[in-house]
N, C-alpha and C positions, 0 to 999 in steps of 0.2 A: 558428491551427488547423493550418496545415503542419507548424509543428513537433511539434505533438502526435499528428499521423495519422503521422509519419516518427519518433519514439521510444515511442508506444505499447505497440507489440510488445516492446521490450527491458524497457520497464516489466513487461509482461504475463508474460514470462516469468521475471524475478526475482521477482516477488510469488510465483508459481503455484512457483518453483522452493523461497523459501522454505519455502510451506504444504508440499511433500512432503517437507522437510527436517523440520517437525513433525513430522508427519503419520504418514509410511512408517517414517525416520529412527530417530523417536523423539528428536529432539535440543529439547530444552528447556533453552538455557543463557540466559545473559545476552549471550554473546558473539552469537549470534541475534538477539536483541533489538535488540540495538544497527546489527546487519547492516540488520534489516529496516527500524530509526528511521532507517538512514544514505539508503535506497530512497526513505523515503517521504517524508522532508524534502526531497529531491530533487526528487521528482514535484513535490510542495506549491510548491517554489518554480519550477520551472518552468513547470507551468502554472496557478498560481494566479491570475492575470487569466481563465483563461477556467472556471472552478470557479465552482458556486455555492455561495449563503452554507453551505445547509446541508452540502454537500460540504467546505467549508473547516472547518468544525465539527466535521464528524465527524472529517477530518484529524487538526485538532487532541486531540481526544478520545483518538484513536486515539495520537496520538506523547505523550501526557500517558501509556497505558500501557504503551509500548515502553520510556518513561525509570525502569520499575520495577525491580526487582531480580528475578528469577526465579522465586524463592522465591513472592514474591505474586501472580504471574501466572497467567491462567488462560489458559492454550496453546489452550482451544478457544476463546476470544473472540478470540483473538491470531487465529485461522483462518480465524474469521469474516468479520472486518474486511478481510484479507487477498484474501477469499473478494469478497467486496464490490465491490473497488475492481476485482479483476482478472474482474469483470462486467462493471464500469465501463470498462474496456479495450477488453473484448474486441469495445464499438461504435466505426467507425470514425468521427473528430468531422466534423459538416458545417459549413461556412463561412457557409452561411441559417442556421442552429437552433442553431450553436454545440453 
């Protein structure tokens, strides 16, 4: 839980910095894509011990559409997810509650 309350915020602010790269940008490539699968495989393995199941699913869910091609992606689901996780952040984890 230390490590995840002392890299949270650098999490928080690559997802959020991604989503305005969408967003504001307008950048919808694949090379994106791959940006954000490189973040969130990150997150996923580092703090996968303390994720729950359905957290871990969605994860997965989510990096099953990061591994698309551009073309098929739908950049508001991509911001969504995004959107999600850097909710999921923005609480700082407790060491009773996990």
């Amino acid at each position: 839980m230390e490590a995840y309350n002392k890299e949270r915020r650098s999490f928080l602010k690559a997802f959020n910095g991604h989503m305005n790269s969408i967003v504001d940008d307008k950048i919808c490539s694949d090379r994106i894509l791959k940006s954000i699968l490189r973040d969130v495989e990150s997150y996923r393995t580092k703090f996968g011990d303390i994720l729950s199941l359905s957290e871990k699913f969605e994860l997965l869910k989510f990096g099953m559409l990061l591994r698309k091609s551009a073309e098929k992606v739908d950049f508001n689901e991509v911001c969504n997810c995004l959107a999600i996780l850097s909710g999921r952040l923005s609480k700082k984890g407790d060491k009773k509650n996990g």
